[in-house]
MDTraj code that builds the backbone (N, CA, C; nanometers):
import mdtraj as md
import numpy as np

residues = "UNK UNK UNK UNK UNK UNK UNK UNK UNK UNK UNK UNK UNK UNK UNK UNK UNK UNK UNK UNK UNK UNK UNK UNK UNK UNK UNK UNK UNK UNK UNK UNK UNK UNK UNK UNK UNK UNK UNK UNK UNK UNK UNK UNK UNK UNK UNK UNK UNK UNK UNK UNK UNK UNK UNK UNK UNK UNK UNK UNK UNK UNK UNK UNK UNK UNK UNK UNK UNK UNK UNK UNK UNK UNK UNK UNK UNK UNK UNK UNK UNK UNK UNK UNK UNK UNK UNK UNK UNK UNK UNK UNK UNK UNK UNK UNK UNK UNK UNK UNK UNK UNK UNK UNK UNK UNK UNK UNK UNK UNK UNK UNK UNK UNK UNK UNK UNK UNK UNK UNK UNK UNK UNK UNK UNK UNK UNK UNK UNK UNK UNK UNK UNK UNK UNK UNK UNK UNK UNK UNK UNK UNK UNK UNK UNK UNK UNK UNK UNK UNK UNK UNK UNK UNK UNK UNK UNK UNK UNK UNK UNK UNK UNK UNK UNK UNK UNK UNK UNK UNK UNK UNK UNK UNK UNK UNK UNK UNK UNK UNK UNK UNK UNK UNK UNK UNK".split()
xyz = np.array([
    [6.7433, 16.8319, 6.7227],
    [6.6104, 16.8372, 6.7804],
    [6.6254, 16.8902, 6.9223],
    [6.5178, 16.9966, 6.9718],
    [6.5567, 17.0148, 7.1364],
    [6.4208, 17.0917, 7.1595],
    [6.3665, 17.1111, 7.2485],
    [6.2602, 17.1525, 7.2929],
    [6.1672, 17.0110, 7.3489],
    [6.0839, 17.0611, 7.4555],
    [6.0245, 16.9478, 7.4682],
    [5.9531, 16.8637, 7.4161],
    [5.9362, 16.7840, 7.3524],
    [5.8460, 16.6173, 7.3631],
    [5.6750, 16.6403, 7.3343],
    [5.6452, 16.6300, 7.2058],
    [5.5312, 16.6344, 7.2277],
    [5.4306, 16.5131, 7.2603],
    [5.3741, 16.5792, 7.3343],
    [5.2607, 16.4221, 7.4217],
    [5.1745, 16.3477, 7.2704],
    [5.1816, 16.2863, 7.2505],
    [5.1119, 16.1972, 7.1322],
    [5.0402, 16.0447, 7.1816],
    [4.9605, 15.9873, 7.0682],
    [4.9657, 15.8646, 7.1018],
    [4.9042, 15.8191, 7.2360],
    [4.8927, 15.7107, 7.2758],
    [4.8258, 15.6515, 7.4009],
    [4.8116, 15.7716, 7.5309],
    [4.9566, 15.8504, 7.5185],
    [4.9782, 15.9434, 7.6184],
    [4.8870, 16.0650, 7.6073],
    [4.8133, 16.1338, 7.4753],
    [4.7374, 16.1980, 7.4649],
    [4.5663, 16.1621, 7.4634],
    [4.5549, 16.0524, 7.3945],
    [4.4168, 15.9894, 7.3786],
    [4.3589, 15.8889, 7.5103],
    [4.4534, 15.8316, 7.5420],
    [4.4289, 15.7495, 7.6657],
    [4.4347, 15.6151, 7.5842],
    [4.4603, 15.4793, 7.6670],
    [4.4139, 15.3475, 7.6240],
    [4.3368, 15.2578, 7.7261],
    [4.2460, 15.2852, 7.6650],
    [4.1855, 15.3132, 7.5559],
    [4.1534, 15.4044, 7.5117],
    [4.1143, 15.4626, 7.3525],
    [4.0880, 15.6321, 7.3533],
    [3.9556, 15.6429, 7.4122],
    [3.9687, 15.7779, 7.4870],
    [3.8764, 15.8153, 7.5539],
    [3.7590, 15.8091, 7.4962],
    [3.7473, 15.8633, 7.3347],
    [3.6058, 15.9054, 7.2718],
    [3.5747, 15.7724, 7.1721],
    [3.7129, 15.7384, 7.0779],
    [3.6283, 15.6132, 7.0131],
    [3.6958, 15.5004, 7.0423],
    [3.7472, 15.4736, 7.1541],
    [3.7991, 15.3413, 7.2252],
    [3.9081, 15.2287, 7.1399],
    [3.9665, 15.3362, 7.0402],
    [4.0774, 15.2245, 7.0233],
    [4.1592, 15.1900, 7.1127],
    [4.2197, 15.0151, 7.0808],
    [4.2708, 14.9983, 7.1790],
    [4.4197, 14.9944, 7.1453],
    [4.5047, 15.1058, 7.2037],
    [4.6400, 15.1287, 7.1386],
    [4.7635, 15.0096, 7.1776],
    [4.6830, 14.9269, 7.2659],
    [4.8197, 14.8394, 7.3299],
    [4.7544, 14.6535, 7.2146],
    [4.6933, 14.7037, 7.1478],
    [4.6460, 14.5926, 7.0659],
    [4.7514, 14.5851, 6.9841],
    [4.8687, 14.6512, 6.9548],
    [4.9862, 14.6036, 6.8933],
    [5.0160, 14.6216, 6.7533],
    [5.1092, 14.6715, 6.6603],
    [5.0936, 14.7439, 6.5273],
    [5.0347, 14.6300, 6.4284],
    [5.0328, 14.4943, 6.4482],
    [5.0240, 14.4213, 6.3268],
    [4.8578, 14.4255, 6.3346],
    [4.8061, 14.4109, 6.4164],
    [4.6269, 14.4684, 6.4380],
    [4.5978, 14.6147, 6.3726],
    [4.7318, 14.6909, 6.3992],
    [4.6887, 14.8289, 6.3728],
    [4.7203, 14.8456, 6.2113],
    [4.7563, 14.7728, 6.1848],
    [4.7750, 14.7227, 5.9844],
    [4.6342, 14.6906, 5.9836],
    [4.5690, 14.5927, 6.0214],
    [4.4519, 14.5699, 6.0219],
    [4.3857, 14.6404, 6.0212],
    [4.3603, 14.6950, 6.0916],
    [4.2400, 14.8259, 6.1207],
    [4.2578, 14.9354, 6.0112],
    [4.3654, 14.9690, 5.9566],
    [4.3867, 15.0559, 5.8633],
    [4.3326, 14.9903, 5.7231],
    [4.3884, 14.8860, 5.7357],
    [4.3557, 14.7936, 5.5584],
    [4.1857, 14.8135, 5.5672],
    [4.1008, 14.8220, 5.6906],
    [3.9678, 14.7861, 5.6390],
    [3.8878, 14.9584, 5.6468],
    [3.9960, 15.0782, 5.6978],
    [3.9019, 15.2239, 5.6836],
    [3.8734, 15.2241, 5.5579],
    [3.8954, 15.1730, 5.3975],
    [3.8120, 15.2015, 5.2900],
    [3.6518, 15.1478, 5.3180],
    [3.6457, 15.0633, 5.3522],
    [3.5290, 14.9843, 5.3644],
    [3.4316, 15.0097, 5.4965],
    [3.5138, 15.0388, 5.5809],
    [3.4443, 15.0971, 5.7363],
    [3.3868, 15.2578, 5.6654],
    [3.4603, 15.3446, 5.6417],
    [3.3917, 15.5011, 5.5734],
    [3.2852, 15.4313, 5.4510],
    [3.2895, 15.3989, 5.3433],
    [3.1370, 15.3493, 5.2794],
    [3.0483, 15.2667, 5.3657],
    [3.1013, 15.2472, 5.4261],
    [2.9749, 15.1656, 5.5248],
    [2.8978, 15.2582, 5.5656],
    [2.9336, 15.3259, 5.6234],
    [2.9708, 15.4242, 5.7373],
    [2.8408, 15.5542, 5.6824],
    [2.9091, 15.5639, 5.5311],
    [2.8795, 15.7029, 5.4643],
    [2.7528, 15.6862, 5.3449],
    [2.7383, 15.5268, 5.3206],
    [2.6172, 15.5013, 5.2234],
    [2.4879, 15.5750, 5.2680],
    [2.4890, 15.6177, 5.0989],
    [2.3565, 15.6827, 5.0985],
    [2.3660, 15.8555, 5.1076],
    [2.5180, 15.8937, 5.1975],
    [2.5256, 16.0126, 5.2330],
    [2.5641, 16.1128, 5.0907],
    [2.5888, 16.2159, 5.1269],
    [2.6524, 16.3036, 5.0374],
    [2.7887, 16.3334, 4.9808],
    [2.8258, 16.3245, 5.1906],
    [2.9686, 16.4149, 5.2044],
    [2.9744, 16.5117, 5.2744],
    [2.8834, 16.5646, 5.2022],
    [2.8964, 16.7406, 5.2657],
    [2.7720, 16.7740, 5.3905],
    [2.7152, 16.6738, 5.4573],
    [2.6537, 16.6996, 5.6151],
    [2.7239, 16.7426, 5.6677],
    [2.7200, 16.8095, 5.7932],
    [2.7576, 16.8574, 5.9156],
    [2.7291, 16.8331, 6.0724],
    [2.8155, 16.8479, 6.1501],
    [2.7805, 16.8849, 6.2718],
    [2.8508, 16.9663, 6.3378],
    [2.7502, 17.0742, 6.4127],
    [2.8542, 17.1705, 6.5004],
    [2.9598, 17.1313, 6.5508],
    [2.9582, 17.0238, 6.6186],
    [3.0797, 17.0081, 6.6960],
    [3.1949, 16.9363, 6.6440],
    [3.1896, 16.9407, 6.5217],
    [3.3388, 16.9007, 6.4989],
    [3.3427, 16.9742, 6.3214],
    [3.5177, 16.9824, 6.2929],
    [3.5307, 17.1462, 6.2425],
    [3.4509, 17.0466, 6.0686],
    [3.4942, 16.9399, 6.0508],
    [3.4942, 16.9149, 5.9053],
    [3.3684, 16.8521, 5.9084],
    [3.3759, 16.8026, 5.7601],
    [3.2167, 16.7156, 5.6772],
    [3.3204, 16.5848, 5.6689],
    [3.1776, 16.4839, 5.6399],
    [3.2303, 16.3959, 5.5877],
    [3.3595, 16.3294, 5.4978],
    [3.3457, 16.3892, 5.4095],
    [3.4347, 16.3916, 5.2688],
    [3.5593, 16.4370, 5.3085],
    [3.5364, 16.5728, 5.4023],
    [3.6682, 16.6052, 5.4497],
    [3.7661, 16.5269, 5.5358],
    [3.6853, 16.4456, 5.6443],
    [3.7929, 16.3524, 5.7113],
    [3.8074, 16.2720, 5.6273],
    [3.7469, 16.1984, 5.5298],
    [3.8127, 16.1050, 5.4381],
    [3.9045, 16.1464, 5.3638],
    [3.9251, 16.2884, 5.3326],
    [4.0326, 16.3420, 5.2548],
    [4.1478, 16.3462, 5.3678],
    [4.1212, 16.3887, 5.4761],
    [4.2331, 16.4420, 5.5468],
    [4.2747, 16.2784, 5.6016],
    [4.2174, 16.1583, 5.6058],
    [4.3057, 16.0499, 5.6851],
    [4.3396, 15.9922, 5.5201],
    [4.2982, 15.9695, 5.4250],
    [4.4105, 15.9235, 5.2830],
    [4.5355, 16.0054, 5.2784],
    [4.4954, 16.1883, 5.3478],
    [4.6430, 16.2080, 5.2881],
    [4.7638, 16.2119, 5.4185],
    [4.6862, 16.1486, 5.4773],
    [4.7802, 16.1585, 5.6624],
    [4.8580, 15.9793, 5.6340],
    [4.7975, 15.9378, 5.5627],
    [4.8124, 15.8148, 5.5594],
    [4.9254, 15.8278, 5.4168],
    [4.8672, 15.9022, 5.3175],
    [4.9675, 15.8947, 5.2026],
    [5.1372, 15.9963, 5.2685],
    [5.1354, 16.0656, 5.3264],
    [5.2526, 16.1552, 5.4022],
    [5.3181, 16.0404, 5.4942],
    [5.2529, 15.9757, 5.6196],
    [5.3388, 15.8637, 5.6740],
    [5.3586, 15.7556, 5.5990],
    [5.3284, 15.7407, 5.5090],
    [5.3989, 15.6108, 5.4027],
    [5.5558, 15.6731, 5.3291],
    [5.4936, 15.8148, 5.2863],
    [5.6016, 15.8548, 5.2343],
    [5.7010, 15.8583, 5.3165],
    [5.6927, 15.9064, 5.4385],
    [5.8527, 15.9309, 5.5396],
    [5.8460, 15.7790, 5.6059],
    [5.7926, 15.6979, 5.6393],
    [5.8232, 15.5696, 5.6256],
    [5.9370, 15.4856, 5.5307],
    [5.8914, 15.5093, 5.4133],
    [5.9270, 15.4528, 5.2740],
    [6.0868, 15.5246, 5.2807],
    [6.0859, 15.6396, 5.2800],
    [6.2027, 15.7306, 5.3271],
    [6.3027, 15.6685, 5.4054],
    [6.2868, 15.6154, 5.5365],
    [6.3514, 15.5486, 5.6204],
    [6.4176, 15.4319, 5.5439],
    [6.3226, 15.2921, 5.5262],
    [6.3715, 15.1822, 5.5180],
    [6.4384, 15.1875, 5.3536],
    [6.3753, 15.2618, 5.2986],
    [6.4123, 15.2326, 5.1857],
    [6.6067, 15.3516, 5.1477],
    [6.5728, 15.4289, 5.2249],
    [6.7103, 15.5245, 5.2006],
    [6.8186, 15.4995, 5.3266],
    [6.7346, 15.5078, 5.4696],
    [6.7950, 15.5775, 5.5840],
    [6.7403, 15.6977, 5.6343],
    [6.6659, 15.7667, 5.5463],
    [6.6391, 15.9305, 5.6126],
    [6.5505, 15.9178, 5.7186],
    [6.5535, 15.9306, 5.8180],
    [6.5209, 15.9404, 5.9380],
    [6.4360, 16.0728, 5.9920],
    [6.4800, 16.1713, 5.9182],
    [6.4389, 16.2790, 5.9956],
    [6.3092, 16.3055, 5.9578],
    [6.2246, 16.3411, 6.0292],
    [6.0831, 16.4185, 5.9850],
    [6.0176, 16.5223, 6.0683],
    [5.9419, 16.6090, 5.9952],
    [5.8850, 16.7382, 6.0546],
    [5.7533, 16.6910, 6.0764],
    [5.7075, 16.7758, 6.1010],
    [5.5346, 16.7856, 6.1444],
    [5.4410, 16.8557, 6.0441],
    [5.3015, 16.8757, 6.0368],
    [5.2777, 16.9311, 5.9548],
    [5.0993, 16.9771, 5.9891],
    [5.0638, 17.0564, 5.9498],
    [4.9609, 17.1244, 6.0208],
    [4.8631, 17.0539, 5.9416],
    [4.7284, 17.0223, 5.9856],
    [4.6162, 16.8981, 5.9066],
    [4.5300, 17.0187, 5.8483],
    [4.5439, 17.1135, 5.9307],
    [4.4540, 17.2182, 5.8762],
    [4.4758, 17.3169, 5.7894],
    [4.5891, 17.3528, 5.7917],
    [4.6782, 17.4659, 5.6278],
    [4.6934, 17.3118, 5.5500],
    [4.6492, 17.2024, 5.5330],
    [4.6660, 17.1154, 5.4312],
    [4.5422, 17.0827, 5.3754],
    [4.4126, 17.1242, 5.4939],
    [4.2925, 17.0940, 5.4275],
    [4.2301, 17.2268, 5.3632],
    [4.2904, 17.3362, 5.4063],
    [4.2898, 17.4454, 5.3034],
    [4.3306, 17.4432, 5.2037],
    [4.4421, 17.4180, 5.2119],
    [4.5385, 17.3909, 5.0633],
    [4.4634, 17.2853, 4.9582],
    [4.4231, 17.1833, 4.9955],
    [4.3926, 17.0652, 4.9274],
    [4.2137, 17.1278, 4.8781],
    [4.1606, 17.2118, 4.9702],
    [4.0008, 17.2191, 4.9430],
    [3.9200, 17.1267, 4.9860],
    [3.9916, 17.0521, 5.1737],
    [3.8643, 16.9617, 5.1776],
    [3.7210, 16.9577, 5.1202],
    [3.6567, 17.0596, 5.2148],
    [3.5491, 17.0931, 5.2335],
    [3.4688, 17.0865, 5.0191],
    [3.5656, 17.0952, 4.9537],
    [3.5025, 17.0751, 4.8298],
    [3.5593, 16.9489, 4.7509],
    [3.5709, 16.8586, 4.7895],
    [3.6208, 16.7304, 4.8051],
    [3.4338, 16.6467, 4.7277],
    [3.4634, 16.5950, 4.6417],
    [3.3893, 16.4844, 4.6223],
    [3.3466, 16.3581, 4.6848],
    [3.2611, 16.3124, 4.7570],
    [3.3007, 16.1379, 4.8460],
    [3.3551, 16.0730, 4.7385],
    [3.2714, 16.0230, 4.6662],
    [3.3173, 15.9058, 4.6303],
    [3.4613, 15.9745, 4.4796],
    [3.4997, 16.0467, 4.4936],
    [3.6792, 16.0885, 4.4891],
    [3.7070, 16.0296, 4.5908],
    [3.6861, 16.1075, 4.7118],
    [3.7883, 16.1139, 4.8478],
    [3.8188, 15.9341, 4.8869],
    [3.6739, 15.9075, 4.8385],
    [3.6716, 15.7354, 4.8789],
    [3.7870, 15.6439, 4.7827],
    [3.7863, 15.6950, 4.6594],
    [3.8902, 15.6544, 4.5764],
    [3.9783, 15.6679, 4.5769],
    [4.0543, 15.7757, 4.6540],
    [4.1809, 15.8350, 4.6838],
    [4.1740, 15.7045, 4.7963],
    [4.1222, 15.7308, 4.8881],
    [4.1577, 15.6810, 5.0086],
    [4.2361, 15.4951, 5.0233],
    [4.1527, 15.4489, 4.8726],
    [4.1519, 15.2867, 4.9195],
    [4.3549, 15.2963, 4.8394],
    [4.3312, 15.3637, 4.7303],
    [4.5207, 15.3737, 4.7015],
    [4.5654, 15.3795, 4.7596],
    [4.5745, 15.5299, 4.8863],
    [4.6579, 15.5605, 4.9748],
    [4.6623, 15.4534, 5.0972],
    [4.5611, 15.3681, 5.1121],
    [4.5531, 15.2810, 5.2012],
    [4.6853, 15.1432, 5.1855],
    [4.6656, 15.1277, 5.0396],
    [4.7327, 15.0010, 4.9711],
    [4.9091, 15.0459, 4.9631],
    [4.9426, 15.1764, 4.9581],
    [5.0585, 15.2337, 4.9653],
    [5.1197, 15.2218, 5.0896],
    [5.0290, 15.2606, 5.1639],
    [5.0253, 15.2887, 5.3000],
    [5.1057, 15.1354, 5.3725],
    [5.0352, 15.0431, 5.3256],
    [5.0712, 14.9335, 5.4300],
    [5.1589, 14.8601, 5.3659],
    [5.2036, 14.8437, 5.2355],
    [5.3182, 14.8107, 5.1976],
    [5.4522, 14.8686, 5.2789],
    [5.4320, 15.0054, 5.2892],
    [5.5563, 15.0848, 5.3379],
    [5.5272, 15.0565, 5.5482],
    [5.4247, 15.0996, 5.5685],
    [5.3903, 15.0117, 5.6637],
    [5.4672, 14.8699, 5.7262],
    [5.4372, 14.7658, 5.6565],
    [5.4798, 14.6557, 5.6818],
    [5.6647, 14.6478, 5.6757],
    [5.6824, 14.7015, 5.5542],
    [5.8422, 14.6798, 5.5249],
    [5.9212, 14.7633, 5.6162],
    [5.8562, 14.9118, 5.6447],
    [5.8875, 14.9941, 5.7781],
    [5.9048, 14.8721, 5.9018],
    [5.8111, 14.7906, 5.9175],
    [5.7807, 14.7040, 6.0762],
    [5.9102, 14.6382, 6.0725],
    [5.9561, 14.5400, 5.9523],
    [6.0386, 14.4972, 5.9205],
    [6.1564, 14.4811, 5.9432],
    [6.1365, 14.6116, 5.8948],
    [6.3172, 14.6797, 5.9222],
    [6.3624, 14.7509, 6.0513],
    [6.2329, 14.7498, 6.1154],
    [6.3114, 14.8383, 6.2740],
    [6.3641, 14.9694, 6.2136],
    [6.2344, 15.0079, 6.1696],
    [6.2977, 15.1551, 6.1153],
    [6.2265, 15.2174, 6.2589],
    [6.3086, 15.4141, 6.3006],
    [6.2754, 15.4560, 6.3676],
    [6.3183, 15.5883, 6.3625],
    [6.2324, 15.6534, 6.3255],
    [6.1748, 15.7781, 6.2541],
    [6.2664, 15.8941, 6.3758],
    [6.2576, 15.9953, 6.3357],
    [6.3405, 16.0958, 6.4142],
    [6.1811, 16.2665, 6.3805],
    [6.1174, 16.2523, 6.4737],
    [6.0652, 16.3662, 6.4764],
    [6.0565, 16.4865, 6.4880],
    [6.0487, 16.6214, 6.4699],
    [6.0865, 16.7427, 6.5075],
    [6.0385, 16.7716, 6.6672],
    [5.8973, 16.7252, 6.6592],
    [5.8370, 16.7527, 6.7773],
    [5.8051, 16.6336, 6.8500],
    [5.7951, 16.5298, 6.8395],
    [5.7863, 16.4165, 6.8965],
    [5.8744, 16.3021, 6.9622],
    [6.0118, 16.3086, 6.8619],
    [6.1016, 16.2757, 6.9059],
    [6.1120, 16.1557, 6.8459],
    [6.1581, 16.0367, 6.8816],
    [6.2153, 15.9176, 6.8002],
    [6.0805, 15.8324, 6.8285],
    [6.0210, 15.8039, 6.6527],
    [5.9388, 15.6981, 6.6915],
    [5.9288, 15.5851, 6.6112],
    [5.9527, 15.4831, 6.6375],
    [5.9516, 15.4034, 6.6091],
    [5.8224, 15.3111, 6.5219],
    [5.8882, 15.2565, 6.4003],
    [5.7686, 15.2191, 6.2687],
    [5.6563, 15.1705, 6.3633],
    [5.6274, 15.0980, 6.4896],
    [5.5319, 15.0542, 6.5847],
    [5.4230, 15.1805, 6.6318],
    [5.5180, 15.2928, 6.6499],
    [5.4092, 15.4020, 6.6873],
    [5.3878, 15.4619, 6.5944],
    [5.4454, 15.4863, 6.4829],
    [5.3507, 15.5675, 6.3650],
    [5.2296, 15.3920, 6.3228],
    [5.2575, 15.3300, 6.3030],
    [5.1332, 15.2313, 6.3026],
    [5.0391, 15.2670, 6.3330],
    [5.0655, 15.2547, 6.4929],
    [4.9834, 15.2750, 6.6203],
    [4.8898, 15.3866, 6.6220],
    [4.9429, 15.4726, 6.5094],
    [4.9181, 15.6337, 6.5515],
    [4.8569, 15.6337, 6.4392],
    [4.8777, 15.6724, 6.3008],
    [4.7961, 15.6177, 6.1670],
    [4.6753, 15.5154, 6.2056],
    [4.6171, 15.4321, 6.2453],
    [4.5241, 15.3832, 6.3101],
    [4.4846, 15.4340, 6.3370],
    [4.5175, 15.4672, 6.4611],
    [4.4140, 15.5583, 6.5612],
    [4.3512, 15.6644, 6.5111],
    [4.4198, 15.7388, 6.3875],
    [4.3942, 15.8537, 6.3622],
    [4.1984, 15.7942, 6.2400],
    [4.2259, 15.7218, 6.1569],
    [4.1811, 15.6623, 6.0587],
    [4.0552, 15.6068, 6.1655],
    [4.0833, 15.5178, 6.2806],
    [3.9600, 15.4449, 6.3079],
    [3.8788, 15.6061, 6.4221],
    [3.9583, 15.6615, 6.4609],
    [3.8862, 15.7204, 6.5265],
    [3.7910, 15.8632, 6.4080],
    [3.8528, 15.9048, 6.3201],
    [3.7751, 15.9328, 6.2193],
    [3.6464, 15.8869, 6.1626],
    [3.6497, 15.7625, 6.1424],
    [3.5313, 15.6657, 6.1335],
    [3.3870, 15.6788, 6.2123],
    [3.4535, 15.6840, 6.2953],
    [3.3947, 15.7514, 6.4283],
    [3.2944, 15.8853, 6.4413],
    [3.4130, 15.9990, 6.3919],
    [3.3761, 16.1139, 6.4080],
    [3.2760, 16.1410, 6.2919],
    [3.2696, 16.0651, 6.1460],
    [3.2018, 16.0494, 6.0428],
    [3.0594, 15.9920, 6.0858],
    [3.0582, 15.9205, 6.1671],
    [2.9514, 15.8385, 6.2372],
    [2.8751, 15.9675, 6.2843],
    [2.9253, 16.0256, 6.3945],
    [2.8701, 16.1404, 6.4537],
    [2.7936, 16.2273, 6.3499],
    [2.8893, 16.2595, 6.2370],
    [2.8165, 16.3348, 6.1459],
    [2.6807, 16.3324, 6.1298],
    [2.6950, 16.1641, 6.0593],
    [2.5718, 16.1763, 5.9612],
    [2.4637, 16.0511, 6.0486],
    [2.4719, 16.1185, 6.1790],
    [2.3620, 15.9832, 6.2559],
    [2.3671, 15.8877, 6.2738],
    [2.5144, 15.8312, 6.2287],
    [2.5464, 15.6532, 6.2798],
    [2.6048, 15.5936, 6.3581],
    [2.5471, 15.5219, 6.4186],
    [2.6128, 15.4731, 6.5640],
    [2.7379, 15.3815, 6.5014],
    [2.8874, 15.4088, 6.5362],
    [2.9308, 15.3137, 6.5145],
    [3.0135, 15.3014, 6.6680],
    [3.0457, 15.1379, 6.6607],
    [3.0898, 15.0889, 6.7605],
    [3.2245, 15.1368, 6.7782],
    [3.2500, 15.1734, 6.9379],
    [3.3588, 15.2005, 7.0036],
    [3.4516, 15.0740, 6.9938],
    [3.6095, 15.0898, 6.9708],
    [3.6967, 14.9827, 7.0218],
    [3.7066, 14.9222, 6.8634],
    [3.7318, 14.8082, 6.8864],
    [3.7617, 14.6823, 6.7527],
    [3.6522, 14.6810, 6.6961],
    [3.5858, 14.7472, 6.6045],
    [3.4744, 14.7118, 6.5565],
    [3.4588, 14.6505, 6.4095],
    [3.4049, 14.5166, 6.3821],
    [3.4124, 14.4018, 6.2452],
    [3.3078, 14.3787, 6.2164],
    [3.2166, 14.4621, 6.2925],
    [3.0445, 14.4477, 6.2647],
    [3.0002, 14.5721, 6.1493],
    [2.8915, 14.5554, 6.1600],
    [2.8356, 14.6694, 6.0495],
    [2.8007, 14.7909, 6.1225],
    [2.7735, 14.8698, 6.0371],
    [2.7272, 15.0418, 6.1320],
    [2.5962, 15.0188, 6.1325],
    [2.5292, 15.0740, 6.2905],
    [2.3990, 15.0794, 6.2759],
    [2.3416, 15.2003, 6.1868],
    [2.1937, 15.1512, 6.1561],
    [2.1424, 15.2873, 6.0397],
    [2.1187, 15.4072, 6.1508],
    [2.0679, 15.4778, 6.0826],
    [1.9858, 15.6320, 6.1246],
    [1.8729, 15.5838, 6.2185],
])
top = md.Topology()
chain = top.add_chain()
for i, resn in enumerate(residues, 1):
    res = top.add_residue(resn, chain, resSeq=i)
    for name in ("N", "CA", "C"):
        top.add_atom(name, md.element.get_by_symbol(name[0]), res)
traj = md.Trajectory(xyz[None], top)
């Protein structure tokens, strides 16, 4: 590995994140938490919707961030699982956007994407947890050594702040930070 360090994590988003206020120093076993409940936070979130709304300012639809955080979530389980379960350590990076081409967000079904998502969720934190476990600590191309605590940390963030950006979509206020409440309507 050699080149510089890419800024990630608390160091890129801020902590709290700047736009949907997770709080990254809340610690990975919270950030299991927060992940176990994005099946249920996105239908909350998305009842009634389509999927396929829009808003200018951000590139995807609905359906699509639910596709793109099940399979961000199904990829770090896998190189997780990799670690504790083999040793392999090493991992690359991978572009979200030649994957949501590839995959066909944008023609993504919800309630598919929603079904995909609650599996990849349940995969997710098994390998998750047994990752925490073991003091596994990942070897990045561009990021550098991170430890099962910051892919947590980072899988979270990615998932709750999505939630978020889904909110924006389709007119729903949802709450910044730890949120265990319901989404407000339209």
């Amino acid at each position: 590995m050699s080149g510089p360090v890419e800024e990630w994590g608390a160091d890129l988003y801020g902590d709290p994140c700047g736009e949907c206020g997770f709080e990254w120093s809340s610690g990975p076993w919270e950030a299991v938490r927060v992940v176990g409940e994005l099946p249920v936070r996105f239908a909350q979130v998305l009842a009634g919707c389509t999927g396929r709304e829009r808003c200018a300012e951000l590139a995807w639809g609905p359906a699509a961030y639910v596709g793109h955080v099940g399979d961000n979530l199904r990829i770090w389980a896998e190189r997780l699982a990799g670690a504790w379960l083999s040793g392999e350590v090493e991992v690359g990076g991978y572009d979200p956007d030649l994957l949501a081409r590839a995959r066909g967000y944008e023609g993504l079904a919800l309630s598919g994407a929603l079904w995909s998502l609650e599996r990849a969720v349940a995969d997710w934190r098994e390998s998750a947890v047994s990752a925490l476990r073991a003091g596994v600590v990942l070897r990045h191309a561009a990021r550098g050594a991170q430890r099962a605590e910051d892919v947590v940390l980072n899988n979270a963030h990615d998932g709750h702040h999505h939630v978020w950006d889904v909110g924006r979509v389709v007119g729903r206020e949802v709450p910044r930070g730890r949120s265990r409440g319901r989404v407000a309507g339209r």
